[in-house]
C-alpha positions in Angstrom: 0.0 0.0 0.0 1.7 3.5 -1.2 1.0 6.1 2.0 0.5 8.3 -1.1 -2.7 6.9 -2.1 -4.6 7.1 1.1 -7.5 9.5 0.6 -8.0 12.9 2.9 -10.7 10.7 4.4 -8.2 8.0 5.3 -5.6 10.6 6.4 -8.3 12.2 8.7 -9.4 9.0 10.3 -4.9 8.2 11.1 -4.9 11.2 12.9 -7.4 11.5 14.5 -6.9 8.0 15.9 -3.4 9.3 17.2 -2.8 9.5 20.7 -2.0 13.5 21.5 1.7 12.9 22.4 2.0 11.5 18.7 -0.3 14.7 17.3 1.8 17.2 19.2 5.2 15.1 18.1 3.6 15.2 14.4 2.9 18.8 14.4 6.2 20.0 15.9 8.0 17.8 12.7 5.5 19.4 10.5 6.5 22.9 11.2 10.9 22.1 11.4 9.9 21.0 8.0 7.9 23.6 6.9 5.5 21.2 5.8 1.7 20.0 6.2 1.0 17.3 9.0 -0.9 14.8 6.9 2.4 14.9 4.4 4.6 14.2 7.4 2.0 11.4 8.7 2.4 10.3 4.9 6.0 10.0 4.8 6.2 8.2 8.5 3.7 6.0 7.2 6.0 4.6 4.5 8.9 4.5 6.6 7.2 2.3 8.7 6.5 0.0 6.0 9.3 0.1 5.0 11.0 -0.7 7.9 8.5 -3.8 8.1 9.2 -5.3 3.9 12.0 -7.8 3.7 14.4 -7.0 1.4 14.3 -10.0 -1.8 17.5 -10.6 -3.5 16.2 -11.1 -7.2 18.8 -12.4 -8.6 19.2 -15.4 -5.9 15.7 -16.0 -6.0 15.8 -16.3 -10.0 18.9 -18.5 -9.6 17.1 -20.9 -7.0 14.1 -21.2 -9.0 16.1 -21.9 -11.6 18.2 -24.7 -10.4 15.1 -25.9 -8.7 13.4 -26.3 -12.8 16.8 -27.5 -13.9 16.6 -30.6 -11.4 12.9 -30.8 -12.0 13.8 -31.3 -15.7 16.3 -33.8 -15.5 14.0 -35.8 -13.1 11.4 -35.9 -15.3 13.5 -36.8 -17.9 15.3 -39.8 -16.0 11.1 -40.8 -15.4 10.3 -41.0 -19.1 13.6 -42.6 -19.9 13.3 -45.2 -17.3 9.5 -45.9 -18.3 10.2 -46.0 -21.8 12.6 -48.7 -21.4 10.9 -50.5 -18.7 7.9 -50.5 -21.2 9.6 -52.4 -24.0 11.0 -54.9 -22.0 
């Protein structure tokens, strides 16, 4: 979920739900940044998340899945060779 999609309604209904130490910690960021509250609450938001996300390696993931379909592969393979020749028999 991008924090840039919530809508006013959804940005209303975060702060009000925050406890006042949070508003008053939220506002005093807001104005050392010069900037509105909802964008700071925005931009905390996503930090958050992204503080939660693991990062994926991409590449190692691509490599295992393909080793994984490599082995697969041969298996099946081996299976058909070893039923054709049981079949003839």
């Amino acid at each position: 979920m991008d924090p840039n999609q919530l809508s006013p309604r959804e940005i209303d209904l975060a702060m009000q739900a925050l406890p006042p130490q949070a508003r008053i910690a939220l506002e005093a960021m807001a104005q050392m940044q010069n900037r509105p509250a909802e964008d700071v609450l925005r931009d905390q938001i996503r930090q958050y998340i992204a503080g939660r996300m693991p990062i994926v390696n991409i590449d190692a993931a691509m490599q295992a899945i393909q080793a994984t379909a490599h082995t697969a592969g041969y298996l099946i393979g081996r299976l058909r060779r070893l039923a054709r020749e049981t079949g003839s028999e």
